[in-house]
MDTraj code that builds the backbone (N, CA, C; nanometers):
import mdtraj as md
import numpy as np

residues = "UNK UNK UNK UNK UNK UNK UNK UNK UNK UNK UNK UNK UNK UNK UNK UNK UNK UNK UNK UNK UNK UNK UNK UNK UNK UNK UNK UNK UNK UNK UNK UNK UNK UNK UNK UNK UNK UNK UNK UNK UNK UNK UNK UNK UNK UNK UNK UNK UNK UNK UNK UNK UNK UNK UNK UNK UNK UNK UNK UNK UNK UNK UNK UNK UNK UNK UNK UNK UNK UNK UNK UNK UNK UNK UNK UNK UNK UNK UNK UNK UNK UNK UNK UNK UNK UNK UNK UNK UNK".split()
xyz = np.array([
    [5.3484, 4.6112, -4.1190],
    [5.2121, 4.6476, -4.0836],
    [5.2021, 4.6476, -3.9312],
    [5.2764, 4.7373, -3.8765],
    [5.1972, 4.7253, -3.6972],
    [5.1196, 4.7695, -3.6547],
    [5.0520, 4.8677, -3.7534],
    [4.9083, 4.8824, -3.6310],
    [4.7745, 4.8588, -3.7930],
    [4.7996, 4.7674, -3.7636],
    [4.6790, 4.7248, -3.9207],
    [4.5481, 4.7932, -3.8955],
    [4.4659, 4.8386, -3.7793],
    [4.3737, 4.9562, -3.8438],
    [4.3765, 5.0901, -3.8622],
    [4.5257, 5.0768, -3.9171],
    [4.5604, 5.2395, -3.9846],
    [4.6104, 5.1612, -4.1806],
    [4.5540, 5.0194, -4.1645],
    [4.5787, 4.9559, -4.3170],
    [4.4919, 4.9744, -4.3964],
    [4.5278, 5.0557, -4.5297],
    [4.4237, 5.1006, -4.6605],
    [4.3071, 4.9876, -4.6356],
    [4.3370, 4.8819, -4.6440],
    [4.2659, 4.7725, -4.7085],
    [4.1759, 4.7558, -4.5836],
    [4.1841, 4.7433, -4.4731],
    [4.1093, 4.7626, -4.3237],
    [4.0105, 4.8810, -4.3342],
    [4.0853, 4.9933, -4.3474],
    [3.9913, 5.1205, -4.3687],
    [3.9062, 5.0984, -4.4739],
    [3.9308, 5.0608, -4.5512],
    [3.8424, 5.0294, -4.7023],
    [3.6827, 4.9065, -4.6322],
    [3.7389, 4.8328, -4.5723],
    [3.6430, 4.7342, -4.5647],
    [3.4916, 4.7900, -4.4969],
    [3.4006, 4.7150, -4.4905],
    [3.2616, 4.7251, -4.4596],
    [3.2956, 4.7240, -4.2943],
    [3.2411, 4.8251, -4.2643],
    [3.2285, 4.7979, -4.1017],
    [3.1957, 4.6701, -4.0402],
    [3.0710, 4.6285, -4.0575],
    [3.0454, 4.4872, -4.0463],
    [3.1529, 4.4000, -3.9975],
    [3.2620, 4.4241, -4.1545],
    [3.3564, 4.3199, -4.1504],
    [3.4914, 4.3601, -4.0444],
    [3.4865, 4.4851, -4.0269],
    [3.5871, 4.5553, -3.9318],
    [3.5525, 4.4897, -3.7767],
    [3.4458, 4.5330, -3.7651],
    [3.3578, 4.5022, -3.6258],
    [3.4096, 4.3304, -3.5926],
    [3.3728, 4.2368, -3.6815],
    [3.4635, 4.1104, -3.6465],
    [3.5447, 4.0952, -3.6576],
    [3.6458, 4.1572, -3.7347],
    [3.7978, 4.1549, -3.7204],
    [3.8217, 4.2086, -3.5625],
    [3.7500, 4.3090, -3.5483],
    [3.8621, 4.3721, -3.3821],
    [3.8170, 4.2542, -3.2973],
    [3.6832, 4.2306, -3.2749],
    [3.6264, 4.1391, -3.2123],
    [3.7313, 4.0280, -3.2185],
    [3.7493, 3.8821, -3.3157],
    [3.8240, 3.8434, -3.3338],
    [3.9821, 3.8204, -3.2565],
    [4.0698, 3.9829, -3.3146],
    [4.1916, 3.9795, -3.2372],
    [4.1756, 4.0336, -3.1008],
    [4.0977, 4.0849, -3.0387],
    [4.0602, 4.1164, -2.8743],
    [3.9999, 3.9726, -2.8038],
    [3.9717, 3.8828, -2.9052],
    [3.9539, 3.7692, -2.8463],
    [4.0773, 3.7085, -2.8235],
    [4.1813, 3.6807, -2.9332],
    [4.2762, 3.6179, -2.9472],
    [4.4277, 3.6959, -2.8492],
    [4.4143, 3.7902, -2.8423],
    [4.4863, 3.8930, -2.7503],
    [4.5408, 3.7453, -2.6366],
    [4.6846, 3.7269, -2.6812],
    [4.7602, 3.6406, -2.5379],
    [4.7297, 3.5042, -2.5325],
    [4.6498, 3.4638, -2.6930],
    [4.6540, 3.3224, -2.6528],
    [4.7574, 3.2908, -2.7848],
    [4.7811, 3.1886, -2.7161],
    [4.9234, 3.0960, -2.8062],
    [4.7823, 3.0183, -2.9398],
    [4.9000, 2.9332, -3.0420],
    [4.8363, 2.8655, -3.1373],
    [4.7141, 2.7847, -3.1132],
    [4.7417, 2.6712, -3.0439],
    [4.6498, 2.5494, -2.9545],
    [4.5147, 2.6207, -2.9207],
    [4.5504, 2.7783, -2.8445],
    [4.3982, 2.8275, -2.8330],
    [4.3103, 2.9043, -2.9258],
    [4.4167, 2.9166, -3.0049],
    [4.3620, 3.0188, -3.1074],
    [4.2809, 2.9214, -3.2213],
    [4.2855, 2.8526, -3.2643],
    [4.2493, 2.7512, -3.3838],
    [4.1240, 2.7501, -3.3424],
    [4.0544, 2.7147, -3.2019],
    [3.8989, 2.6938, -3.1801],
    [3.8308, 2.8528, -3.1744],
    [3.8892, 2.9243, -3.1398],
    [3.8623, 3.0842, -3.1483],
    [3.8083, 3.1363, -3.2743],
    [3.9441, 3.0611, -3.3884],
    [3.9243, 3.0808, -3.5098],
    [3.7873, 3.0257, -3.6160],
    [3.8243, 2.8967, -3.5359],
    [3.6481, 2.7919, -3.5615],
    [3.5524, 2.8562, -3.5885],
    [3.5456, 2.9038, -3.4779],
    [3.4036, 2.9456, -3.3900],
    [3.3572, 3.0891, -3.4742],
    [3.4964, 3.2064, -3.4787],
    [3.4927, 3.2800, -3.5469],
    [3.4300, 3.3209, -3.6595],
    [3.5064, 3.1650, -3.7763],
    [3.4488, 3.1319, -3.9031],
    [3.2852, 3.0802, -3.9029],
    [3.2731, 3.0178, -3.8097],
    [3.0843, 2.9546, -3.8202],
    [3.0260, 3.1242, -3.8001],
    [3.0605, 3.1767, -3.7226],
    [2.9723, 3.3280, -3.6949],
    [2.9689, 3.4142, -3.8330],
    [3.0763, 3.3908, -3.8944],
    [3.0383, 3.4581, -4.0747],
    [2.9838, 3.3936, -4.1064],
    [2.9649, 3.3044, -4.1512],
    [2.8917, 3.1899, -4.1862],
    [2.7703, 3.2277, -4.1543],
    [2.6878, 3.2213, -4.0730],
    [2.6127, 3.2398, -4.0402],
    [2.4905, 3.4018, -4.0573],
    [2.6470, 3.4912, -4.0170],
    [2.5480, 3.6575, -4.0870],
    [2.6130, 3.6765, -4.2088],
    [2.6942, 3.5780, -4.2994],
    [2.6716, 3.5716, -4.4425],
    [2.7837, 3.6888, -4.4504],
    [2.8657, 3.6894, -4.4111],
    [2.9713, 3.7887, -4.4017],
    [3.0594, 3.6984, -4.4610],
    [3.1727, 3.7566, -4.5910],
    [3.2626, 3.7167, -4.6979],
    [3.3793, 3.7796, -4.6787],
    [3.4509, 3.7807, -4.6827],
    [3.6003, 3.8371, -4.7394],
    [3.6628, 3.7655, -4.8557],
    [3.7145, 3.8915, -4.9216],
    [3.7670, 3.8892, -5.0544],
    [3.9216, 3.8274, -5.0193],
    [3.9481, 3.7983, -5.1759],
    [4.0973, 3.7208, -5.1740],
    [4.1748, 3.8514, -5.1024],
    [4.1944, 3.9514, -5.1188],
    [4.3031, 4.0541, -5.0908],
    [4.2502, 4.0602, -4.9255],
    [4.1225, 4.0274, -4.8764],
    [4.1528, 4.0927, -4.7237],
    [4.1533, 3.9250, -4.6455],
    [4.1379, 3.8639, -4.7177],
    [4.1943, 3.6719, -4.6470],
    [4.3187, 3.7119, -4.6256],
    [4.3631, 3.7738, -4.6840],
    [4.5519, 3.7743, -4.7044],
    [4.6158, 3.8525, -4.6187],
    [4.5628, 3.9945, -4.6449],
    [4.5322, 4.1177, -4.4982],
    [4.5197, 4.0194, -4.3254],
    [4.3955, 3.9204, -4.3428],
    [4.3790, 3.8695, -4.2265],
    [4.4580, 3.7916, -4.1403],
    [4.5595, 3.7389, -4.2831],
    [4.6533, 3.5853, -4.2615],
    [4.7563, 3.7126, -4.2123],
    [4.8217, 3.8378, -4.2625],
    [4.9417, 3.8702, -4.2094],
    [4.9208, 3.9572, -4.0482],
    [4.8067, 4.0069, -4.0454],
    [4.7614, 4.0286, -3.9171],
    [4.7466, 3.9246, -3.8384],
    [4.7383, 3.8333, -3.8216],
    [4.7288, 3.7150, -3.7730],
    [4.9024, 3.6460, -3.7746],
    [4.9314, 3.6242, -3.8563],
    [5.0915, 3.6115, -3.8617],
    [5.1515, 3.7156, -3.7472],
    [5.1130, 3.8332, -3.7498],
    [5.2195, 3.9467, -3.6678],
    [5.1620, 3.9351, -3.5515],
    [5.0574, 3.8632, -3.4912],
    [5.0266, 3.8408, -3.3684],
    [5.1022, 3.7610, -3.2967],
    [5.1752, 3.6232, -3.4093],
    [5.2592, 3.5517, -3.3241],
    [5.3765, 3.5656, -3.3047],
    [5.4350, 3.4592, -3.2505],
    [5.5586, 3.4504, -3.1578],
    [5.6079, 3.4139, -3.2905],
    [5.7705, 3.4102, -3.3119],
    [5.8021, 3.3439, -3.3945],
    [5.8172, 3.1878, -3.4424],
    [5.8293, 3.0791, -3.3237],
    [5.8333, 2.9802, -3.2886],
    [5.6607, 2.9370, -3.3023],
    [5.5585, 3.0089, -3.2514],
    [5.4354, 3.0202, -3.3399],
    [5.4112, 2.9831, -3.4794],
    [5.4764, 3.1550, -3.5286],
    [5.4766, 3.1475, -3.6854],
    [5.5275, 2.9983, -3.7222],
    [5.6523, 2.9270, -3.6811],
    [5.6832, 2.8105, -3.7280],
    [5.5947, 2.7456, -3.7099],
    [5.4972, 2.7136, -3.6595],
    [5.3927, 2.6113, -3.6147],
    [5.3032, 2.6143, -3.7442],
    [5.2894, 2.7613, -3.7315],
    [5.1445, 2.8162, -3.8459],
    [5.2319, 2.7020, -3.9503],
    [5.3431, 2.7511, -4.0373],
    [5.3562, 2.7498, -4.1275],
    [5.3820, 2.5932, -4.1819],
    [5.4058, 2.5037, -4.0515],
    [5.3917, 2.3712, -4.1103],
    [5.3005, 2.2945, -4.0764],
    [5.1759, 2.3548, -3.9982],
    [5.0261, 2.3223, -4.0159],
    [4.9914, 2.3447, -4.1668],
    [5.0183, 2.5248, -4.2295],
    [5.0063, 2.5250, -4.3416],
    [5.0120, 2.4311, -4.4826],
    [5.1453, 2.3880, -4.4212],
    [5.2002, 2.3185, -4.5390],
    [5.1649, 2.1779, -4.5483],
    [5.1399, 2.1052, -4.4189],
    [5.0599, 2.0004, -4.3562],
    [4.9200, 1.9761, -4.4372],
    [4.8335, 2.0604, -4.4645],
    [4.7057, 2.0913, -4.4718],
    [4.7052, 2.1427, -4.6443],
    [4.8028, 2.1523, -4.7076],
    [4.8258, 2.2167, -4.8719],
    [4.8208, 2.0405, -4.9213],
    [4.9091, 1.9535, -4.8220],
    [4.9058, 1.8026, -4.9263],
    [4.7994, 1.7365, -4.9146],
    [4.7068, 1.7958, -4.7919],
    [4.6080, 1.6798, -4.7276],
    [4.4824, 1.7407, -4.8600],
    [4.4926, 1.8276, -4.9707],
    [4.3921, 1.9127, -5.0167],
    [4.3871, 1.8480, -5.1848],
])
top = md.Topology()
chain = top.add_chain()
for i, resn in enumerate(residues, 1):
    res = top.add_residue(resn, chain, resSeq=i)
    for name in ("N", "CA", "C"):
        top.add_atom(name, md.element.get_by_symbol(name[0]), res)
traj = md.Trajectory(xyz[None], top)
């Protein structure tokens, strides 16, 4: 997936929800993990708030767009925060 707004599932979505996705990764554009997590926070309270949802299939869309943003040594980070956060549940 390298240029994910040429992705079915992107094109498919509600503008709304497009509009905070670009928003979102133009925020995140060049920051490492450490900065991204409060980005992400902050992100999530703003749906929250205008009541904006995503479905299981575009959480998943979001997680691999988000995955292909990082570094690989990143991705390792993500993935044992991930796994960190699966026992704490």
């Amino acid at each position: 997936m390298t240029n994910w707004k040429n992705n079915r599932e992107y094109r498919n979505m509600d503008k709304r929800k497009q509009k905070m996705i670009e928003t979102l990764f133009g925020t995140l554009k060049g920051k490492d993990l450490n900065q991204a997590l409060p980005i992400i926070t902050n992100w999530k309270m703003q749906l929250t708030q205008q009541n904006i949802t995503f479905t299981p299939e575009e959480n998943e869309l979001l997680t691999q767009m988000f995955l292909q943003e990082l570094s690989p040594a990143q991705r390792k980070q993500y993935e044992m925060l991930k796994t960190f956060m699966k026992k704490q549940s």
